[in-house]
N, C-alpha and C positions, 0 to 999 in steps of 0.2 A: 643577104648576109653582110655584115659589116667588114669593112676591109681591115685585115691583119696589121697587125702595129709590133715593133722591134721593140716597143717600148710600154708594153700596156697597164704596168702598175700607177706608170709617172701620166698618162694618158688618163688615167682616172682618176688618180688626185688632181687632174689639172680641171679635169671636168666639175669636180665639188667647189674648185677652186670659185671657178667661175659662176656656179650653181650660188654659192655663199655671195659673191657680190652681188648678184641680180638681184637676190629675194632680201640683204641688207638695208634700213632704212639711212647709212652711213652713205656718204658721197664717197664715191671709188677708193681715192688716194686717201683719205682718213679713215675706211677700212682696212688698208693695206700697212699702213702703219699701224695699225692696233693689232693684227693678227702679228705684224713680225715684231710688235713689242712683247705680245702672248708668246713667242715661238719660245723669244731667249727663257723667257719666266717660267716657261715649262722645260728646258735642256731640249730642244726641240733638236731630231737628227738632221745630215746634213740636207736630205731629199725633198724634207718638207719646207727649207729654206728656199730650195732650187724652186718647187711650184709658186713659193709664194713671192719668190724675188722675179719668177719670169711673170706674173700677174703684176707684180706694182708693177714694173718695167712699164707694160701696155698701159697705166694709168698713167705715169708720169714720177714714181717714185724712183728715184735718181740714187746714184751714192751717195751724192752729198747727202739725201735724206735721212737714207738706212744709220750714213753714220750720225746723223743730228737723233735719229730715233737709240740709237748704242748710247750716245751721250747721257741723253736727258734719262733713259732708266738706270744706269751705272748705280745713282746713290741707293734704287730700291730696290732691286737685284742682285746687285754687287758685282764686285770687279771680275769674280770666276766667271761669272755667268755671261760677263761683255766677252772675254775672253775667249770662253767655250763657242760663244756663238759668232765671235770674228773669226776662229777656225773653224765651224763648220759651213760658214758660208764659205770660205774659201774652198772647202770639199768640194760643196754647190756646183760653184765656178768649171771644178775641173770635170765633174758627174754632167754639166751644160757639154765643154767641149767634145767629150768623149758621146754624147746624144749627138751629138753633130754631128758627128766623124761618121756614127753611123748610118745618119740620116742622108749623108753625102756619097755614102757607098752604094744606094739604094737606085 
């Protein structure tokens, strides 16, 4: 039986996560940028930020990327939409620390 997880919705998006880059004909890091320029384009919530920013992370996609990535689609998205998704990454951020916390009580 598989062992229990504190965290098993974000444990399975993380798993497609990774399922989506293996079976990609994209090289990691310019997968990871395309999905977090899709996320803004769709008002993407802040969780599926947190899986897909802890995947780039293990590629190599850096802030300065994410924010070179917020940049370059601003003119075809629009300003709401950098917006919405520079505060939901920030949710991201804090929905990371608080996985942690738990993960560190364990």
């Amino acid at each position: 039986m598989p062992e229990s997880s504190d965290t098993p919705v974000l444990d399975l998006l993380a798993g497609m996560t990774q399922a989506s880059i293996a079976a990609s004909s994209l090289d990691s890091e310019t997968l990871m940028i395309a999905r977090l320029a899709a996320l803004v384009a769709v008002d993407a919530p802040a969780v599926s930020y947190l899986v897909n920013l802890e995947a780039g992370a293990d590629v190599g996609v850096d802030a300065d990327r994410v924010r070179g990535v917020l940049t370059a689609i601003a003119p075809i998205v629009g300003t709401a939409r950098v917006a919405a998704a520079t505060g939901r990454i920030a949710e991201a951020l804090v929905i990371e620390l608080e996985t942690a916390e738990l993960e560190a009580r364990e």
